[in-house]
C-alpha positions in Angstrom: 0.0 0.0 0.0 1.2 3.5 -0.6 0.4 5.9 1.9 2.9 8.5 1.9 2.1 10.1 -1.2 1.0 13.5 -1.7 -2.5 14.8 -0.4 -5.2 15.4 -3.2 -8.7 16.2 -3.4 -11.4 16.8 -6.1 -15.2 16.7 -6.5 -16.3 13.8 -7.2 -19.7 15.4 -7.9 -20.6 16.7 -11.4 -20.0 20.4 -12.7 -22.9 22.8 -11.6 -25.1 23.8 -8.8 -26.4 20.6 -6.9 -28.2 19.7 -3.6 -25.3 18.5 -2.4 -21.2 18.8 -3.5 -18.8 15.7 -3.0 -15.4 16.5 -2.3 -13.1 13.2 -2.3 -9.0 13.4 -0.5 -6.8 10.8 -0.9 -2.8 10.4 0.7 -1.2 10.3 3.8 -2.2 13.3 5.2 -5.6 13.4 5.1 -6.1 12.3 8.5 -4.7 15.6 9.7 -6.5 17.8 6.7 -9.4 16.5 8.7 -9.0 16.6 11.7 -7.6 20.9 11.0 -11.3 21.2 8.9 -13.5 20.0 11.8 -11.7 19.2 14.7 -13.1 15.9 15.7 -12.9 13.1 13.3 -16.1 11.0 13.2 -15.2 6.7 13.5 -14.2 5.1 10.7 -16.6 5.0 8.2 -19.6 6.6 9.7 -21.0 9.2 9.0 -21.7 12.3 10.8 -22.2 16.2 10.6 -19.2 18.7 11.3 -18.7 22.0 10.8 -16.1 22.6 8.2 -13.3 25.5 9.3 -10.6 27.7 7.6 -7.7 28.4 9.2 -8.8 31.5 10.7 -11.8 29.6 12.3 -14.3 31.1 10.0 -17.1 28.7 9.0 -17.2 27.3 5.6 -20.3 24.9 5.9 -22.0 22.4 8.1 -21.1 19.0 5.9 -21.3 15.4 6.5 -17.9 14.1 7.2 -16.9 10.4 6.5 -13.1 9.1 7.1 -11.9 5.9 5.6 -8.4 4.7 6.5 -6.3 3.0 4.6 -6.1 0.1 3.0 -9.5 -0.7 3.1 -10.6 2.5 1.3 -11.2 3.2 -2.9 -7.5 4.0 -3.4 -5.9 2.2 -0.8 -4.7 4.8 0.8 -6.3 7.2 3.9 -9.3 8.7 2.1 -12.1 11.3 3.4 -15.3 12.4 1.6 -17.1 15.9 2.4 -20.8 15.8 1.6 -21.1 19.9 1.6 -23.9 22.1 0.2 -24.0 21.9 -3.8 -23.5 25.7 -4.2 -20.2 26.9 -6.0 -19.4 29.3 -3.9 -19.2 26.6 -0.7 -16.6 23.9 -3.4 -14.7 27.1 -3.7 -14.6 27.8 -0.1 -13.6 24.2 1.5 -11.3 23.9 -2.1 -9.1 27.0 -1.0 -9.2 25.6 2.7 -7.8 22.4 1.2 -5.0 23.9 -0.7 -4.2 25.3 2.1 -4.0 22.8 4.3 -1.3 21.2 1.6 -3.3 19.4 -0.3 -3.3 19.8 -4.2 -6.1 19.5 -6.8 -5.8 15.8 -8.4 -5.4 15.0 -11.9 -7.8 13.3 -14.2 -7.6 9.5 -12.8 -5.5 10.1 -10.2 -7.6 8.4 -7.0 -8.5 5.6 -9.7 -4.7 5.1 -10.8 -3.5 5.1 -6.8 -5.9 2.1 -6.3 -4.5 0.2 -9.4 -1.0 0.8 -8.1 -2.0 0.2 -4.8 -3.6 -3.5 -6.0 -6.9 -2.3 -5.3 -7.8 -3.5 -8.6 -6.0 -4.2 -12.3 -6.1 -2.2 -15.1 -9.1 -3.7 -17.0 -11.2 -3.2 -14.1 -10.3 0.6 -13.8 -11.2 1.1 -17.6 -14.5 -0.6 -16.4 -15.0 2.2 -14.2 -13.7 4.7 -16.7 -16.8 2.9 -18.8 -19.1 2.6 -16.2 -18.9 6.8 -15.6 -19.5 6.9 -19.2 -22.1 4.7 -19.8 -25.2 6.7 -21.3 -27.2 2.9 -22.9 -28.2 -0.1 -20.5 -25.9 -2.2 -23.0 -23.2 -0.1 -22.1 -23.8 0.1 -18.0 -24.2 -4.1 -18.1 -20.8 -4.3 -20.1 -19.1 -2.1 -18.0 -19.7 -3.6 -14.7 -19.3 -7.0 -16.7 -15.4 -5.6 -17.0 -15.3 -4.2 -13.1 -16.5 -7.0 -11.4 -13.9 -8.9 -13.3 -14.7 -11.4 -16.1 -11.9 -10.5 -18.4 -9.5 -9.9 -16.0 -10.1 -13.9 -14.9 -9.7 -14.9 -18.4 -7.0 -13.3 -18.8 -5.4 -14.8 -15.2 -6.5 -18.1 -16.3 -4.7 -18.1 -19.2 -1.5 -16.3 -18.1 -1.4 -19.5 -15.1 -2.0 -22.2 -18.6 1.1 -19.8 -20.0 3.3 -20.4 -16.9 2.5 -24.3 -16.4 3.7 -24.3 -19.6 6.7 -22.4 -19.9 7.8 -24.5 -16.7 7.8 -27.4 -18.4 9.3 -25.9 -21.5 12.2 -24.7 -19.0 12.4 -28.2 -17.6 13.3 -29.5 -21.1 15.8 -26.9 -21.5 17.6 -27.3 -18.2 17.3 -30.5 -17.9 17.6 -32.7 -21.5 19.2 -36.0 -19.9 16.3 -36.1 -17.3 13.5 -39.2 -17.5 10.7 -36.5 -18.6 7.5 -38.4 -20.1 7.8 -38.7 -23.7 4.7 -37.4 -24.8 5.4 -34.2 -22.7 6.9 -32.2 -25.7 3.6 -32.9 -27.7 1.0 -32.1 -24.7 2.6 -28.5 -24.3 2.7 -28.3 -28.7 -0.6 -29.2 -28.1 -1.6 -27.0 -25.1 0.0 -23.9 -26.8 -1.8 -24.4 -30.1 -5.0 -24.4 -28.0 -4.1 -21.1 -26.2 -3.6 -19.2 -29.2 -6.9 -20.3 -30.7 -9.1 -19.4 -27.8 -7.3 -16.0 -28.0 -7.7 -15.6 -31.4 -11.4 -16.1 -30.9 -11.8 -13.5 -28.1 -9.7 -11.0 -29.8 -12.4 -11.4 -32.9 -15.4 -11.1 -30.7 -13.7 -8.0 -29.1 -15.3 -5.8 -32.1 -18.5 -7.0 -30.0 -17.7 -5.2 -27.0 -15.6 -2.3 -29.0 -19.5 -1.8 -30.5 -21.3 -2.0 -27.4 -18.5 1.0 -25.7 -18.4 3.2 -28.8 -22.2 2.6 -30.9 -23.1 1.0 -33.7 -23.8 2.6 -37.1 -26.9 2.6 -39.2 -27.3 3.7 -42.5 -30.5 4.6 -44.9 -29.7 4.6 -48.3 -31.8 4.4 -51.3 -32.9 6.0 -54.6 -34.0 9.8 -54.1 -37.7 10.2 -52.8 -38.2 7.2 -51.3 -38.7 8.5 -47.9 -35.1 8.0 -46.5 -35.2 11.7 -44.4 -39.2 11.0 -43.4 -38.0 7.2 -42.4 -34.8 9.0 -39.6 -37.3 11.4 -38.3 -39.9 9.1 -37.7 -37.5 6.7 -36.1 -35.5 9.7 -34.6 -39.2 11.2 -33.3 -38.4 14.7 -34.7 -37.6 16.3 -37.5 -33.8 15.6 -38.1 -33.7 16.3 -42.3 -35.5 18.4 -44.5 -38.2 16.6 -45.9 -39.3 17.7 -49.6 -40.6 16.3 -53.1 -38.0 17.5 -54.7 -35.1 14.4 -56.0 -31.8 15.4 -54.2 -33.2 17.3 -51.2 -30.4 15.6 -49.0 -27.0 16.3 -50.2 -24.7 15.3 -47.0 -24.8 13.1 -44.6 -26.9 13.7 -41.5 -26.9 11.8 -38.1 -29.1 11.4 -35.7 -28.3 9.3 -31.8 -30.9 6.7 -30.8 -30.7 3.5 -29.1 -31.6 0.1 -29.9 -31.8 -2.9 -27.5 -29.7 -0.7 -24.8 -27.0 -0.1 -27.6 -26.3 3.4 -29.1 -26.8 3.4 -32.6 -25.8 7.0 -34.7 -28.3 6.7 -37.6 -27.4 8.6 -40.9 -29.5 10.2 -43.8 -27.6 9.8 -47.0 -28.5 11.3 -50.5 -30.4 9.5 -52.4 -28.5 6.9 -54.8 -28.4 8.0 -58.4 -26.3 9.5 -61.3 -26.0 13.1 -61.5 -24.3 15.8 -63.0 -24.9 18.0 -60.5 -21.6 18.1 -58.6 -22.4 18.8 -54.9 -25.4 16.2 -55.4 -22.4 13.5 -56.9 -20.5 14.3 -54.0 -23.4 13.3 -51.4 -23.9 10.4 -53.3 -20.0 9.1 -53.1 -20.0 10.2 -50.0 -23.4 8.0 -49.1 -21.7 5.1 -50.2 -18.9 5.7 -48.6 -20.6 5.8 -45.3 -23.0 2.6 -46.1 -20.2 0.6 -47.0 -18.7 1.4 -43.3 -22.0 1.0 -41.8 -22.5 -1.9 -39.2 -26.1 -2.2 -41.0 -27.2 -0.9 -44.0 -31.4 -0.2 -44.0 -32.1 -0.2 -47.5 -35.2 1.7 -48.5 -37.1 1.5 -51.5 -40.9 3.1 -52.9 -43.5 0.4 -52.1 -45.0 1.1 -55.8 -41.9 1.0 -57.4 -39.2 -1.5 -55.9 -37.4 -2.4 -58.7 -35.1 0.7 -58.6 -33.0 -1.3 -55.5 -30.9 -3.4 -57.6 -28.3 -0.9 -57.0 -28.3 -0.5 -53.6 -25.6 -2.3 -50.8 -27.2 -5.5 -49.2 -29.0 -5.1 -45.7 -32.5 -4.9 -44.5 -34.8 -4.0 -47.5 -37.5 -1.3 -46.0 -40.7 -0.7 -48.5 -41.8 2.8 -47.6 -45.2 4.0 -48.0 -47.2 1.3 -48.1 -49.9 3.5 -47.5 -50.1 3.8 -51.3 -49.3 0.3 -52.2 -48.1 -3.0 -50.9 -45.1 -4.2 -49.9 -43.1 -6.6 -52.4 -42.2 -9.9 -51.0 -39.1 -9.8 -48.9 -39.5 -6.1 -47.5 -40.5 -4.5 -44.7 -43.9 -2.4 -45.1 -43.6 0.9 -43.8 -45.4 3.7 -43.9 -43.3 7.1 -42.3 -46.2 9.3 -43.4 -49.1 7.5 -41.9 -46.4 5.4 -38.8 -47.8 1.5 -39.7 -45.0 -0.8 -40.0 -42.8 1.8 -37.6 -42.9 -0.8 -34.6 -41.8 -3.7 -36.3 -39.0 -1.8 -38.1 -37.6 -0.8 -34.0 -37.7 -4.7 -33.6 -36.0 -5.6 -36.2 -33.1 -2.7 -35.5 -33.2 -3.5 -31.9 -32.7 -7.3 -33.4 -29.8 -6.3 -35.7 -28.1 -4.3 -33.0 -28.4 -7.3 -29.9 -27.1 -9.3 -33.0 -24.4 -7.0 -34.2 -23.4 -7.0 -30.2 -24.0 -10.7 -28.7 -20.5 -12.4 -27.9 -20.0 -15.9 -27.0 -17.0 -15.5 -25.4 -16.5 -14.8 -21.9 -14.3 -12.5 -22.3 -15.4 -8.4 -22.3 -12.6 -6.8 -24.4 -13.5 -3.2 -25.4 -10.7 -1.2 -26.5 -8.3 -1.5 -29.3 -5.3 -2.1 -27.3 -6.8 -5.1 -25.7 -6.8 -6.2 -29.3 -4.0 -5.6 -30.3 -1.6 -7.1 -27.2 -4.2 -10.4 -27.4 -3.2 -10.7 -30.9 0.4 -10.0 -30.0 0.1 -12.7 -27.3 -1.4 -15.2 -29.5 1.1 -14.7 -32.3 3.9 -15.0 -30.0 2.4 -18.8 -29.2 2.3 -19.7 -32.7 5.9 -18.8 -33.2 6.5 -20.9 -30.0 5.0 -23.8 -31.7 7.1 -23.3 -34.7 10.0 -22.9 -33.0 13.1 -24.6 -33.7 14.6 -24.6 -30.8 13.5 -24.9 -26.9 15.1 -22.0 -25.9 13.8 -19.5 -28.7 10.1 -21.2 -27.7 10.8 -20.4 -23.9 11.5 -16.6 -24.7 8.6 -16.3 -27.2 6.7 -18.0 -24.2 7.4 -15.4 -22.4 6.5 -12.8 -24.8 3.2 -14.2 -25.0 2.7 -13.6 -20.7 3.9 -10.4 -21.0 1.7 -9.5 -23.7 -1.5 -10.1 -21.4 0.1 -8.8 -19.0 0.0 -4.8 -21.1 -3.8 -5.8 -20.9 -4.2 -6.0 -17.1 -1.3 -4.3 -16.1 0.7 -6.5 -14.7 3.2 -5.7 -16.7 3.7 -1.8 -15.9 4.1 0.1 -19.4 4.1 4.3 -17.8 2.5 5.2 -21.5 0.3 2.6 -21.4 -1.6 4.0 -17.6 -0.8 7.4 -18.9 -3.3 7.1 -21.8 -5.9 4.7 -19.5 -5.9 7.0 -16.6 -5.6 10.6 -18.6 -9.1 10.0 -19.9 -10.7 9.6 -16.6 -12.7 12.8 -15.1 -11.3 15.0 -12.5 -12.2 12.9 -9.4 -11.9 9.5 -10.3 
């Protein structure tokens, strides 16, 4: 545990004028911070009213008061929380009688990056946090606390204690070649290794799963011009997000709307309407439309109920007849009408079913980020080389390659850039 570090403090409450304020302090001097701001400390984590002092003696507010010694506190470390009055005015007030004291304001992630390097948690479980905070879907809060109570970070530990089993044996047949070792030993860890670096593989391919859940999924409409693309986004979108007019090539860029779908946040995007033209800003909508359907997670292709045959052009995905109002749907759409609303609930089921789809993983595993990605990968390809290797030592060291590499993910391994870039996007009291 590390408890003589500097003394910080932040709110942990959000910007604004609130009810009530939270001011969190963290190091090993808060003990005497609080004892200075209201002269008698309440018990261990219980809480209780004090009046909050300046040095002079002046009263800054009348504030609940909890102290949590070290190590069983958020950060490990000695930790108090002031529950003060919301009003900017009072943050200001206790904030200069903090500085004051000798404390200092903390940095973005600071309390959250003294508990990870004070074992209160690993790194994939701080970035759950990180997520958690940031969470605005249900998808998003059940992955998040998926990832902070721990899932990936016991896949990963289960996998890094297969690792060392076998790069134990593999020292044993380096060290010790004239030893009776079984026979078949060299072909159970060939075979053990080859097993690792599939299952790895396989999470770090469902990982786009979770990397959709954390950043959204994108939807696109596409179709000819004056099908009802823009009426189709603002009746999904329940206002009016594009201009809606007869005209052909009324939308010329690409607009986006933010919904969500089965607890997932989906950005939903108007494109022009798909046709030849000479007309250069209306060409440039329409390269750009492609463009964005062919990046799309799902493409909703909408057509004219009395006229379908003008989709043969159009990128695969959910085929959408619009205004069936007018005239049926062809066989194999889905009837619409944006005008008139029928079809509109069945549509939001089948984009809430594309996007639980589009998010479902079968793995265990809840890999979010890109970097969890990219060391997996660089974990598993270190294992293939060790099966390929040529000699017992070169597949001990790329054994050891392959533990490290999990270990970037969880931070076992300590890479300073690496906590830099986790913990610099955390808010100012976490």
């Amino acid at each position: 545990m590390i408890n003589d570090t500097e003394t910080i403090f932040a709110p942990a409450s959000g910007p604004g004028r609130g009810a009530i304020g939270v001011v969190r302090i963290s190091g090993g001097n808060s003990l005497a911070v609080i004892e200075g701001l209201c002269a008698r400390v309440p018990p261990p984590r219980r809480a209780a009213v004090r009046a909050l002092r300046n040095a002079a003696g002046d009263i800054l507010d009348r504030a609940m008061v909890v102290w949590m010694p070290g190590p069983a506190s958020y950060t490990g470390e000695d930790t108090a929380e002031l529950h003060i009055h919301g009003g900017q005015a009072v943050l200001r007030a206790v904030g200069d009688a903090l500085i004051a004291a000798g404390c200092r304001l903390a940095e973005p992630g600071e309390f959250t990056r003294r508990a990870f390097l004070n074992g209160r948690m690993d790194l994939l479980e701080a970035e759950g946090i990180a997520d958690l905070v940031a969470a605005e879907t249900e998808g998003q809060r059940r992955q998040a606390l998926r990832q902070l109570e721990g899932e990936a970070s016991r896949q990963l530990r289960a996998w890094a204690d297969r690792l060392r089993r076998v790069l134990a044996w593999q020292e044993a047949l380096i060290d010790f070649p004239d030893e009776d070792l079984p026979a078949e030993t060299a072909a159970q860890l060939t075979d053990e290794v080859a097993a690792l670096a599939e299952e790895m593989e396989r999470a770090a391919a469902e990982s786009r799963r979770g990397a959709r859940v954390r950043e959204g999924l994108v939807f696109a409409v596409t179709g000819a011009p004056n099908v009802g693309k823009s009426s189709l986004v603002n009746a999904l979108a329940g206002r009016d997000v594009a201009i809606v007019a007869r005209t052909p090539g009324t939308t010329r860029d690409v607009l986006e709307v933010s919904l969500e779908f089965a607890g997932v946040p989906v950005t939903l995007i108007d494109t022009a309407g798909l046709r030849d033209s000479d007309d250069p800003v209306e060409a440039e909508g329409v390269r750009r439309a492609r463009m964005r359907a062919a990046a799309a997670d799902l493409v909703i292709r909408v057509v004219d109920a009395a006229s379908p045959g003008v989709s043969g052009h159009l990128p695969e995905g959910l085929l959408v007849a619009n205004k069936i109002d007018l005239a049926p749907a062809p066989e194999g759409a889905l009837g619409i009408s944006a005008a008139t609303g029928a079809g509109l609930a069945a549509l939001r089921d089948g984009l809430a079913a594309a996007a639980a789809q589009l998010t479902a993983g079968e793995g265990s595993a809840v890999l979010s980020r890109v970097r969890h990605t990219v060391a997996l990968m660089e974990s598993a390809e270190a294992l293939r080389r060790a099966a390929t290797a040529t000699l017992p030592e070169l597949c001990g060291e790329e054994l050891r390659l392959s533990i490290r590499a999990l270990g970037r993910i969880t931070g076992a391994v300590e890479v300073e850039d690496v906590l830099d870039t986790v913990f610099g996007a955390f808010c100012i009291g976490k």
